[in-house]
C-alpha positions as CSV (number, residue, x, y, z in Angstrom):
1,X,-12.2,13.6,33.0
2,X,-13.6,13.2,36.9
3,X,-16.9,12.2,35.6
4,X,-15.0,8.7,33.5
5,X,-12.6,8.5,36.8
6,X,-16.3,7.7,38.5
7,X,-17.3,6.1,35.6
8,X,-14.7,3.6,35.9
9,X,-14.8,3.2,39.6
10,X,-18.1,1.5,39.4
11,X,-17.1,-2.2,38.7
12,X,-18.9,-5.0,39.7
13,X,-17.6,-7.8,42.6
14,X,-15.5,-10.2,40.2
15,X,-15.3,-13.0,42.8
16,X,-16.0,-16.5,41.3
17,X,-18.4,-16.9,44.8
18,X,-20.9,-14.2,43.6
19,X,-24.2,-15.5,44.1
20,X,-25.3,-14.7,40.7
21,X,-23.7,-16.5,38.7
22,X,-25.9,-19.7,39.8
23,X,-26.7,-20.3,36.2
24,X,-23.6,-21.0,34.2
25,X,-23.2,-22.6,31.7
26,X,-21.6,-26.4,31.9
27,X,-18.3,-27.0,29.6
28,X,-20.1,-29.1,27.5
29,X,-22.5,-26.6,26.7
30,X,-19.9,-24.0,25.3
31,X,-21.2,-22.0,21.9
32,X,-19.0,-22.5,19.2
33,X,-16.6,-25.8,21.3
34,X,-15.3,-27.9,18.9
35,X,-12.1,-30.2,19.0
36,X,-11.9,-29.7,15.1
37,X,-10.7,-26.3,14.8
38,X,-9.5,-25.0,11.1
39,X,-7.9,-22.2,12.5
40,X,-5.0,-21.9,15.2
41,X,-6.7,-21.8,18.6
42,X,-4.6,-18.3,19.9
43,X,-4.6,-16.2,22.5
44,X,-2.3,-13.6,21.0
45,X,-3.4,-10.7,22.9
46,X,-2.3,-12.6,26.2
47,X,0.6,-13.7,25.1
48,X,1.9,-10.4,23.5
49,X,4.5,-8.8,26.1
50,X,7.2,-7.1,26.2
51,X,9.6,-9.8,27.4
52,X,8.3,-11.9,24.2
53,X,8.9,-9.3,22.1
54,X,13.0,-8.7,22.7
55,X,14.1,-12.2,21.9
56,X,13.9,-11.3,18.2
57,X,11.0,-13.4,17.4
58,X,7.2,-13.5,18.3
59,X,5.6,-17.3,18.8
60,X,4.6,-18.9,15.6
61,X,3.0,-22.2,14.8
62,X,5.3,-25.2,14.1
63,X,7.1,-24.9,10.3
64,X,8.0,-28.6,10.1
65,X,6.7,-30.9,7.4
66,X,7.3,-31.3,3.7
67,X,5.2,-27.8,2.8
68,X,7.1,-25.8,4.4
69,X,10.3,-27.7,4.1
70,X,9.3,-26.2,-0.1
71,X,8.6,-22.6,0.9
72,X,12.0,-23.1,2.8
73,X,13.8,-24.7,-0.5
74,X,12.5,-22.0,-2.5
75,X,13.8,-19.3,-0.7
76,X,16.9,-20.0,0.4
77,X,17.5,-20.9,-3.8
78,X,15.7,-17.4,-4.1
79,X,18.5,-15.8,-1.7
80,X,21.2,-17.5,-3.3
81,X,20.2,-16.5,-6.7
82,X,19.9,-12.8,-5.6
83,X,23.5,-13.0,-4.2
84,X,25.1,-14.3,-7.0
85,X,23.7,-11.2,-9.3
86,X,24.2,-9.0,-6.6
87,X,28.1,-11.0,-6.7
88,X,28.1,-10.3,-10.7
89,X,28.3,-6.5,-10.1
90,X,27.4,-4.4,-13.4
91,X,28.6,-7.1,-15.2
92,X,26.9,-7.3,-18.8
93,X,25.5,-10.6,-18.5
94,X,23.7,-10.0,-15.0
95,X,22.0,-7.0,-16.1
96,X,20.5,-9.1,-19.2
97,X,19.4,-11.2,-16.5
98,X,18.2,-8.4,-14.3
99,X,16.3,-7.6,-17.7
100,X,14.9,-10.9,-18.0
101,X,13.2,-11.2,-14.5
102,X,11.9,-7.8,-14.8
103,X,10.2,-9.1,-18.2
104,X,9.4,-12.2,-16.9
105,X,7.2,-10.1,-13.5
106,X,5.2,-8.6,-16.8
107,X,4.0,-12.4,-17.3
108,X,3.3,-13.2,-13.7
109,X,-0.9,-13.8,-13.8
110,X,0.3,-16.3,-16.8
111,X,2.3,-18.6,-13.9
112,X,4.9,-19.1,-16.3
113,X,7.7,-17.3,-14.2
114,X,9.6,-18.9,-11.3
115,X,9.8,-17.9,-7.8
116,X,13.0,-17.4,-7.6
117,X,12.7,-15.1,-11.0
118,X,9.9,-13.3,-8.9
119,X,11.9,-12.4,-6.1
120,X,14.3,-11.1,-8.1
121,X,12.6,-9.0,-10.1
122,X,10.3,-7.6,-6.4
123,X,14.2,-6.1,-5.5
124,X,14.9,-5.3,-9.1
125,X,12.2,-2.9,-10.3
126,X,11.0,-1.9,-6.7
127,X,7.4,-2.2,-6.6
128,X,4.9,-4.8,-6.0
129,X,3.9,-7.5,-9.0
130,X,0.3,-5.5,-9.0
131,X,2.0,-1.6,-9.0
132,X,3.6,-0.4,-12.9
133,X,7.1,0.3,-12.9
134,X,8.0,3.7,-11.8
135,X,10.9,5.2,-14.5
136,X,14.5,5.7,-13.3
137,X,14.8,9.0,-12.9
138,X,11.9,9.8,-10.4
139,X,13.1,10.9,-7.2
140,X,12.8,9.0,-4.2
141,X,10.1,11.6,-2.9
142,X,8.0,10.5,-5.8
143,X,8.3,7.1,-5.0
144,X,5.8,6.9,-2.0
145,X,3.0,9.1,-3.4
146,X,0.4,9.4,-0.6
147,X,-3.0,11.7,-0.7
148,X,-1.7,14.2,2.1
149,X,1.8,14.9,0.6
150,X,0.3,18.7,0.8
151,X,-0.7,18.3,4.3
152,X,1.5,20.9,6.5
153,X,2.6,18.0,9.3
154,X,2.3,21.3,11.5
155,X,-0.9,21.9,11.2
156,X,-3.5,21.5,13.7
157,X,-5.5,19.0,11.5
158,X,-2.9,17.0,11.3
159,X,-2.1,17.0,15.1
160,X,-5.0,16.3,16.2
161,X,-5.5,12.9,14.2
162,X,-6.6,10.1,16.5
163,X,-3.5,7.9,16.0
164,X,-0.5,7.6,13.8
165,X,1.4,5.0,12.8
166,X,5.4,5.1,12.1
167,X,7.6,2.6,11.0
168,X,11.5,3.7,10.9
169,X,14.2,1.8,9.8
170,X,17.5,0.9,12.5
171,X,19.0,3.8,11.1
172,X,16.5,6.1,11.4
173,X,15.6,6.1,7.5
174,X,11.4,7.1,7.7
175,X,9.6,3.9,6.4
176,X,6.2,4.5,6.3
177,X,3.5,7.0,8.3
178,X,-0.2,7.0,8.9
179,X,-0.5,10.4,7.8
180,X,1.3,12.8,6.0
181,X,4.4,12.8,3.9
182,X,7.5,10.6,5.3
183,X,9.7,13.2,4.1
184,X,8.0,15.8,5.9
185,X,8.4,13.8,9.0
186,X,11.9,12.9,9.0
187,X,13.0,14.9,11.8
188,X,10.1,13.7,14.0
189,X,11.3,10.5,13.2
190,X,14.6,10.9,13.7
191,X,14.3,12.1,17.0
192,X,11.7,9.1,17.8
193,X,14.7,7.0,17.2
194,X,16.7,8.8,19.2
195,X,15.1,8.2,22.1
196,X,14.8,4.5,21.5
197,X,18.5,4.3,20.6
198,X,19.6,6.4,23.7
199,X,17.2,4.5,26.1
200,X,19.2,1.1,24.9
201,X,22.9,2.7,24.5
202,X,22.6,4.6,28.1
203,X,20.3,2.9,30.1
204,X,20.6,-1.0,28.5
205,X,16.8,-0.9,28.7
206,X,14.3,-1.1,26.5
207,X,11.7,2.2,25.6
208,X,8.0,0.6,26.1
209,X,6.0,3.6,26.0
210,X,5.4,7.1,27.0
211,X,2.5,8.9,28.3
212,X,2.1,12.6,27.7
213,X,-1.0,14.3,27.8
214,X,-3.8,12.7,26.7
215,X,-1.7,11.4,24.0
216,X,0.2,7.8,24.4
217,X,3.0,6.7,22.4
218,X,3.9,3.1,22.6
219,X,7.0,1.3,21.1
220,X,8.0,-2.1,19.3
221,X,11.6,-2.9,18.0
222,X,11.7,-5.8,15.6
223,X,14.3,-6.8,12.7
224,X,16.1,-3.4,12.4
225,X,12.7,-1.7,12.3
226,X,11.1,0.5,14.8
227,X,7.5,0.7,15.2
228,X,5.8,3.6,16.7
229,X,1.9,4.2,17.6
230,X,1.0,7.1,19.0
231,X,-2.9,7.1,20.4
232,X,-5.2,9.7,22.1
233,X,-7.9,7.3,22.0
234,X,-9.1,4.4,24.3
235,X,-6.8,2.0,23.6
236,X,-4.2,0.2,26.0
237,X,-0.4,-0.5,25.2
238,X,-1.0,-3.8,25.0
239,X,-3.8,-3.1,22.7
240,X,-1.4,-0.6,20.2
241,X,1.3,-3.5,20.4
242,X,-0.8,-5.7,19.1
243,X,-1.6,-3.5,16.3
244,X,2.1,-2.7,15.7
245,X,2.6,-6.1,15.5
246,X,0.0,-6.2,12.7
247,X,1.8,-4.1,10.8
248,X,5.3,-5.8,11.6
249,X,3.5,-8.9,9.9
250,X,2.2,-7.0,6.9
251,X,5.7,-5.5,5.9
252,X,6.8,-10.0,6.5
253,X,3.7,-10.5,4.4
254,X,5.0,-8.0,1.1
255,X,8.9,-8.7,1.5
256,X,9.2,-12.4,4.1
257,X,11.6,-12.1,6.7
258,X,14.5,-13.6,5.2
259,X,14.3,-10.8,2.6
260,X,13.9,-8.5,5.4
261,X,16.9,-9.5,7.4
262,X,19.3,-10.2,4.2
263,X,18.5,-6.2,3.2
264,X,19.9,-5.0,6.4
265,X,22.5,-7.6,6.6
266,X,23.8,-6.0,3.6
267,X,22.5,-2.4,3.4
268,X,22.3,-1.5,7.2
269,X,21.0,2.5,5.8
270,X,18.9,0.9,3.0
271,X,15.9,2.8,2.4
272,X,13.1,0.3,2.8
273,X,10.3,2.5,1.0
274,X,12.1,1.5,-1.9
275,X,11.2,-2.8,-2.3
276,X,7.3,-1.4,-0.5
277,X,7.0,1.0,-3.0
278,X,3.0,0.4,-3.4
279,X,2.4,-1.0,0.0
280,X,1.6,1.9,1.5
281,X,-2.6,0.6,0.5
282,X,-1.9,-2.5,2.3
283,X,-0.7,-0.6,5.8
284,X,-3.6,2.1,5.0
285,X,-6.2,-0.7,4.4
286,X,-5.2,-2.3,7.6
287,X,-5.2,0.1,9.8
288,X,-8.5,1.4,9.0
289,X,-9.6,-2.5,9.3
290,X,-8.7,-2.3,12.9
291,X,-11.1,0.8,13.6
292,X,-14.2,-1.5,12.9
293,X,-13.1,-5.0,12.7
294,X,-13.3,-6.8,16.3
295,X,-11.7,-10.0,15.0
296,X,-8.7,-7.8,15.2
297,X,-8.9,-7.4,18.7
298,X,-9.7,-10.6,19.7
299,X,-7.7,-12.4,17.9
300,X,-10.0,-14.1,15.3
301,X,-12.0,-14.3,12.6
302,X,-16.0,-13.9,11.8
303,X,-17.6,-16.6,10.0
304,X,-20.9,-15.5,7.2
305,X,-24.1,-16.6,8.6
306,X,-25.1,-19.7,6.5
307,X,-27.0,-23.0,7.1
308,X,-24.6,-25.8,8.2
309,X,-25.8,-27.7,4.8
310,X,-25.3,-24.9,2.6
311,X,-22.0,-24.6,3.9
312,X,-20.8,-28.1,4.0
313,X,-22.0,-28.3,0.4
314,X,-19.5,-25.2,-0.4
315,X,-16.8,-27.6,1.5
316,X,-17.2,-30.6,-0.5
317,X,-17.5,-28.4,-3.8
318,X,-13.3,-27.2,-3.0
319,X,-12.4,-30.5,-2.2
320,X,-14.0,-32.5,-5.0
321,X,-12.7,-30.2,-7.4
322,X,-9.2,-28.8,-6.1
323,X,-7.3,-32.1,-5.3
324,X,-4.3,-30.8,-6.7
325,X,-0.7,-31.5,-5.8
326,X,1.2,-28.8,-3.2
327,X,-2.6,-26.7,-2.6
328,X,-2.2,-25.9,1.0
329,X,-5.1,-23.7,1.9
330,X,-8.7,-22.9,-0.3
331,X,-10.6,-20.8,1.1
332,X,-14.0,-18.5,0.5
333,X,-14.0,-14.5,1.4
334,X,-17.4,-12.6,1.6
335,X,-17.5,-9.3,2.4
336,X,-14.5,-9.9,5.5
337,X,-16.5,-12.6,6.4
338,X,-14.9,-16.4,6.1
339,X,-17.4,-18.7,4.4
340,X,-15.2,-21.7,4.3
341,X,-11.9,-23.1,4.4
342,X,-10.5,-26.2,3.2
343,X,-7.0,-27.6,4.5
344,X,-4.1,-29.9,3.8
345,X,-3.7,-32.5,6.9
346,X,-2.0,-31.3,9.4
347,X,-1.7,-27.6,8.4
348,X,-3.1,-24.8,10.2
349,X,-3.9,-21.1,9.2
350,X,-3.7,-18.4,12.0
351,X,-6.5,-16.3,12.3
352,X,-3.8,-12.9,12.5
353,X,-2.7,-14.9,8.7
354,X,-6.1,-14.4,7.7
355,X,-6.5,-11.5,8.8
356,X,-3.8,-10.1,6.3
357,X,-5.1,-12.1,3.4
358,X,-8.6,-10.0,4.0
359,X,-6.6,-6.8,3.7
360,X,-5.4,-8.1,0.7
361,X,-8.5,-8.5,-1.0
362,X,-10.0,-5.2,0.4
363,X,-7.1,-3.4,-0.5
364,X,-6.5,-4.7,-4.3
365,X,-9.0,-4.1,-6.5
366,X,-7.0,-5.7,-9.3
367,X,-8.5,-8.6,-8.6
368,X,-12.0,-8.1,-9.5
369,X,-10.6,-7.5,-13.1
370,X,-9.3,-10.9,-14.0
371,X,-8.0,-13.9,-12.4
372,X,-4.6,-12.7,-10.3
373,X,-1.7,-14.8,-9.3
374,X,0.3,-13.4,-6.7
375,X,2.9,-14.0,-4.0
376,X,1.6,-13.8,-0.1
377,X,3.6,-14.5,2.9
378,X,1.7,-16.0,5.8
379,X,4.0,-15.0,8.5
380,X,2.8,-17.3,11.5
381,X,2.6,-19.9,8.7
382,X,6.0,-19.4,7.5
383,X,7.9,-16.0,7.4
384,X,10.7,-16.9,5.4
385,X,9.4,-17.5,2.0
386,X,5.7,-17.3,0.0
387,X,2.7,-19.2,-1.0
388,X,1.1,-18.2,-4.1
389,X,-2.3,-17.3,-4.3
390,X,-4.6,-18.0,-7.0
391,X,-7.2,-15.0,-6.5
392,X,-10.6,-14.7,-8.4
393,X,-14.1,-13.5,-7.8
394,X,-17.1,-15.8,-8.3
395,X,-19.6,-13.2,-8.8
396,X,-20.2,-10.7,-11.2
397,X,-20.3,-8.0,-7.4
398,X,-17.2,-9.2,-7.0
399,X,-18.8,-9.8,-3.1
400,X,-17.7,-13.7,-3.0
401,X,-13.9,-14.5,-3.7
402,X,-11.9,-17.8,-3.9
403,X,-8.1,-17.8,-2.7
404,X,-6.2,-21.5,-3.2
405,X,-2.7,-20.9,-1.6
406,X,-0.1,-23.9,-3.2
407,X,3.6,-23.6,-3.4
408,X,4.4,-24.3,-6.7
409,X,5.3,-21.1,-8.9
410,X,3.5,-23.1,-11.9
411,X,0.1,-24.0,-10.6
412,X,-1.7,-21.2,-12.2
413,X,-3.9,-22.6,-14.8
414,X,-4.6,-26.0,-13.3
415,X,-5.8,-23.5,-10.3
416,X,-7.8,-21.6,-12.4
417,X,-9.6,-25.0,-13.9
418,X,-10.0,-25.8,-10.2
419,X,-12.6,-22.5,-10.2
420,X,-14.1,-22.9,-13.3
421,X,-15.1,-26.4,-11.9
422,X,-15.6,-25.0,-8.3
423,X,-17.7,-21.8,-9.5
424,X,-20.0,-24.1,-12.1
425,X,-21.1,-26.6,-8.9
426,X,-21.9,-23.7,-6.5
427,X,-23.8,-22.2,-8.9
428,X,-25.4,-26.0,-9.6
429,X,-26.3,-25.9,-6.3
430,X,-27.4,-22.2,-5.7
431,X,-24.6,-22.1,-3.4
432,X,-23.7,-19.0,-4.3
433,X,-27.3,-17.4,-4.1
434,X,-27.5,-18.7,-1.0
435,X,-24.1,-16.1,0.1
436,X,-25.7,-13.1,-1.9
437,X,-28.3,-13.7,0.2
438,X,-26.6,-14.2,3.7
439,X,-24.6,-10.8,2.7
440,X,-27.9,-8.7,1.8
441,X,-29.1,-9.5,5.1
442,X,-26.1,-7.8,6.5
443,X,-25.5,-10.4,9.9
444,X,-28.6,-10.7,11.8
445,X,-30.7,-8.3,14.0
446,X,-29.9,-8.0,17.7
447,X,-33.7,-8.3,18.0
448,X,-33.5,-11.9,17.0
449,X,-32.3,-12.8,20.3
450,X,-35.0,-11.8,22.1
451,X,-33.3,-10.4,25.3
452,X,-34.5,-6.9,26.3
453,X,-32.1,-3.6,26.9
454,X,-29.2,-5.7,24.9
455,X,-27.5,-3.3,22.6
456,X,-24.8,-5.0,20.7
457,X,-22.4,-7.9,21.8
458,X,-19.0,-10.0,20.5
459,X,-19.0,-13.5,21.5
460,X,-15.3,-15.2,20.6
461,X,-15.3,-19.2,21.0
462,X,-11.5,-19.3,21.8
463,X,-11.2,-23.1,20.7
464,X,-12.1,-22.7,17.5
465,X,-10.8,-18.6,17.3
466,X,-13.9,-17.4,15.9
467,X,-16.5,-15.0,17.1
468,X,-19.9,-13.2,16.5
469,X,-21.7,-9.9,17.0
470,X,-24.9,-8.6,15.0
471,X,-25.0,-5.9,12.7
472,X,-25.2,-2.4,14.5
473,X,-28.6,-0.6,15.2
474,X,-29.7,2.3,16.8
475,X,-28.3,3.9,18.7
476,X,-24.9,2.8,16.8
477,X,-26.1,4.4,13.6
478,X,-23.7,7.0,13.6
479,X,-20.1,7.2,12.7
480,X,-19.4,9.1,15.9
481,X,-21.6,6.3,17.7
482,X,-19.9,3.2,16.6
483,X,-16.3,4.5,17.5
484,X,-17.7,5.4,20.9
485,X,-19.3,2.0,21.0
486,X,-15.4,0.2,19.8
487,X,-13.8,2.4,22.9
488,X,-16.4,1.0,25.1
489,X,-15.0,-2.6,23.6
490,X,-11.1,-1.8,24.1
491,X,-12.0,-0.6,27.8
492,X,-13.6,-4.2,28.6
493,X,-10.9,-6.0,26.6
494,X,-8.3,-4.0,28.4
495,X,-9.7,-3.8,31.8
496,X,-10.5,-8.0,31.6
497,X,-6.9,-8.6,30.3
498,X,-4.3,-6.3,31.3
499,X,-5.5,-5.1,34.8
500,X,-3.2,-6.1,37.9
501,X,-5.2,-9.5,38.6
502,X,-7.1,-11.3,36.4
503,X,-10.8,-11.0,36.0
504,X,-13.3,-13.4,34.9
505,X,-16.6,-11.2,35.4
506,X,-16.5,-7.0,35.1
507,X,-19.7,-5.3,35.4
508,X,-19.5,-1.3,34.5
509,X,-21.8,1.0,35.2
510,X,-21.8,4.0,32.9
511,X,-23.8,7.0,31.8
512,X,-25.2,5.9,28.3
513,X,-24.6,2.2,29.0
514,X,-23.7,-1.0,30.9
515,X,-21.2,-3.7,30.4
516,X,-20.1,-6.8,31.0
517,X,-17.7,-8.9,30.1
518,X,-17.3,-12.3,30.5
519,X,-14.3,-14.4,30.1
520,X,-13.9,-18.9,30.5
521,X,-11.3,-21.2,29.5
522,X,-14.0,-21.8,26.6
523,X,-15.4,-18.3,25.6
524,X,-15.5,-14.4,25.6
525,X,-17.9,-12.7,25.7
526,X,-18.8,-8.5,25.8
527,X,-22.3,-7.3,26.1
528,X,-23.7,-3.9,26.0
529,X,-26.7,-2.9,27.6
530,X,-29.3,-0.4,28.6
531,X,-27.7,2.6,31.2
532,X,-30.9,0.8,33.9
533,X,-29.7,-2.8,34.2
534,X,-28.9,-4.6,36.8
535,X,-25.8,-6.9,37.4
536,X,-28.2,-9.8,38.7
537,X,-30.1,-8.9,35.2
538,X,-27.4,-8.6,33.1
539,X,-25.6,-12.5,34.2
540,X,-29.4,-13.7,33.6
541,X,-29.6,-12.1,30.4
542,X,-26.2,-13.3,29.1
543,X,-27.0,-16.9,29.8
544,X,-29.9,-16.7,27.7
545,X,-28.0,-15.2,25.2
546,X,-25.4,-17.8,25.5
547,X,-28.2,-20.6,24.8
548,X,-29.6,-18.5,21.8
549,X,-25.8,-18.8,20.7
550,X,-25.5,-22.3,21.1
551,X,-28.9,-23.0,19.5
552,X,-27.6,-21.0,16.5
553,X,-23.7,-22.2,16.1
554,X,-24.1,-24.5,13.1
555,X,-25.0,-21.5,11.3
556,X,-22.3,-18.8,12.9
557,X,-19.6,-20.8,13.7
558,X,-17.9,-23.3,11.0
559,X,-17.7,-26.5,13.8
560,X,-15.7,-28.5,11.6
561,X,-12.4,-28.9,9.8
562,X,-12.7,-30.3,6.3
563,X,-9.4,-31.6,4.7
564,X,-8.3,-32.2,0.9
């Protein structure tokens, strides 16, 4: 513990006079600027506090205009419709329709079901539209089947896990859990909630976090749901708050936040594993995305490498051939990676949105079967109703996959003759060969920058909220390696964005490595070096790293929005 005490201690001057940094780079010059941005330029991390986080509601992009005037329409008839079966009691004719949405879900890829139907039938039958309908008379601790339901939550395996994740309803009703069986853990919970409820019936305050050990536990209290993470790893509270909050946004992604706040309006000790039944892959999925996806972190997204043309011809392929009414968003997934995204005028996607829409595909392999048509809801789009997504693979891997995003319920097969057409150009063109390519080469080599004693880097252009890094190489070769490496990430995010005063330059000096991190009104940037290097070296080397960047950001960076 004394030996990283020291090993922090050894920062760098961060004053803006130091004399090395005489070769800056001008504004102008930024890698990755562009005034076009597809995706929402955010600085979540920043702006995540506490104090924004007890008004009831997190910042999210504007929700005016006709779209989502729609996805507003469409829920609130949604609601309505739920109430008035909910109004009907077991009144004979309201369970034939009961019986008639849950039929209907059956039919859902065939797009010939309405939304409101859909919703319906999500609260009806309890699962998702991709998960079978679980009979009756299962008990409820069937109902979340997870693969440590024999783990003893005792035990010292389980203990010494490197984070877990809770999410307990108002009433203290267990929701979901990183590891082990919610049932198991309901007096842990319970006395998790405890404290949170006595901290704001006593004291009127709010709990934040608590530090105990080596272990951290940090706190988030949103729409009658209590979010616990609980950490002996690197990361800071602002850093678990922001992954709380990612899971606050997948539970608004599965059920939308009217749905959400209508269930406890009603039902204040609902059980909420109940409608999520299924889920529990979509919070698994994404928190194993946060232990080696970056974007996370920084707030945005990584584009595949590809040559400017290649992708501009992938582009014009979406918009020639899926100009169809109420299609909000098309977009091209490889491997995590975004290949290309196609908007409606004057709509935006946030890069935390995409983010769930990745977990989606990792998490769902459904979709590599056969065209899917499914609800998603994009909640810094709009968290109060859903788009539906049109989801199929466009090569026989099932690497490359096509998402279009409309509002209207019965878009299904003109979608899907949108990909046929889509598929059959790209293929025209060897656009696709050209993306099996790009993801066999698996990023590109840090060698390809030519800059000695650089290890690894992540470069995020914050105007356009996407970033870079090359694939990992020795000594990162190792599972053990590349976590160390992540800590050594969450230390430079945390230190550069959290600390007492801000810092636009940290230099740190430790025993296997050196660091620096870099942070303008136009960029981010963390490098990792050799343990020998210099801080005069290390500014030299990240300008010359910074020009190989900017030299290189038609083909890492998508520069340019393109628009139906």
């Amino acid at each position: 513990m004394a030996a990283e005490v020291r090993e922090a201690e050894q920062i760098g001057n961060t004053s803006d006079s130091d004399s090395v940094q005489t070769e800056l780079l001008e504004t102008n010059e930024i890698p990755g600027k562009s005034e076009n941005a597809l995706l929402v330029a955010t600085d979540s991390f920043e702006d995540l506090n506490y104090a924004g986080l007890t008004n009831g509601t997190l910042p999210t992009v504007s929700t005016s205009g006709t779209i989502h005037s729609l996805v507003k329409k469409k829920a609130r008839r949604a609601s309505a419709l739920l109430d008035e079966n909910e109004a009907a009691g077991d009144n004979t004719a309201s369970s034939d329709e009961t019986t008639n949405a849950v039929d209907q879900e059956s039919s859902e890829v065939s797009g010939e079901d309405s939304q409101e139907d859909h919703l319906e039938s999500r609260l009806t039958d309890l699962s998702l539209n991709e998960t079978e309908s679980l009979p009756e008379e299962i008990p409820m601790t069937q109902l979340i089947p997870t693969s440590s339901d024999i783990e003893d939550v005792n035990s010292l395996e389980w203990k010494q896990q490197r984070r877990h994740i809770f999410i307990i309803s108002e009433s203290g009703k267990p929701v979901y859990s990183r590891h082990g069986s919610e049932d198991k853990l309901v007096t842990i919970m319970g006395v998790m909630q405890a404290l949170v409820i006595c901290t704001h019936d006593f004291q009127k305050d709010t709990l934040r976090s608590i530090v105990a050990g080596d272990h951290k536990f940090v706190f988030m209290c949103r729409d009658h749901l209590t979010f616990i993470g609980i950490t002996r790893g690197r990361e800071s509270t602002q850093q678990m708050l922001l992954q709380l909050t990612y899971m606050y946004n997948q539970v608004i992604s599965v059920l939308t936040l009217s749905t959400l706040t209508r269930i406890f309006k009603q039902h204040r000790n609902y059980d909420l594993r109940r409608p999520l039944s299924g889920a529990e892959k979509f919070f698994d999925n994404l928190l194993n995305l946060m232990d080696v996806e970056p974007g996370l972190l920084l707030s945005s997204v990584r584009c595949l490498p590809l040559d400017s043309s290649v992708r501009e011809n992938i582009s014009h392929s979406i918009v020639q051939h899926a100009k169809v009414k109420d299609l909000v968003f098309a977009l091209i997934i490889a491997q995590n990676q975004l290949v290309t995204l196609v908007r409606m005028k004057k709509y935006y996607i946030h890069p935390m949105d995409l983010h769930l829409i990745i977990n989606l595909i990792n998490a769902s392999e459904s979709f590599k079967a056969a065209e899917s048509w499914t609800p998603i809801c994009l909640p810094k789009f709009d968290a109060c109703g859903f788009l539906q997504a049109h989801v199929s693979y466009l090569d026989e891997e099932c690497h490359t996959c096509l998402l279009l995003l409309s509002v209207d319920i019965e878009a299904f097969y003109i979608l899907s003759e949108c990909k046929a057409k889509i598929k059959e150009r790209l293929v025209r063109y060897n656009a696709l060969k050209a993306i099996n390519d790009s993801l066999r080469r698996n990023s590109y080599s840090i060698q390809q920058c030519s800059i000695s004693d650089l290890r690894h880097f992540l470069y995020k252009s914050r105007s356009i909220a996407q970033y870079t890094s090359p694939e990992l190489e020795a000594p990162y070769h190792t599972k053990e390696e590349q976590q160390r490496l992540f800590d050594l990430y969450h230390y430079l995010h945390d230190r550069i964005h959290t600390s007492g005063r801000q810092l636009k330059i940290l230099f740190h000096v430790g025993p296997y490595e050196t660091l620096l991190g870099w942070v303008t009104q136009g960029f981010e940037l963390y490098a990792v070096f050799g343990p020998l290097v210099t801080k005069t070296i290390a500014i030299h080397a990240v300008n010359k790293l910074l020009r190989w960047i900017k030299k290189e950001e038609d083909r890492l960076f998508i520069l340019s929005s393109v628009t139906f």
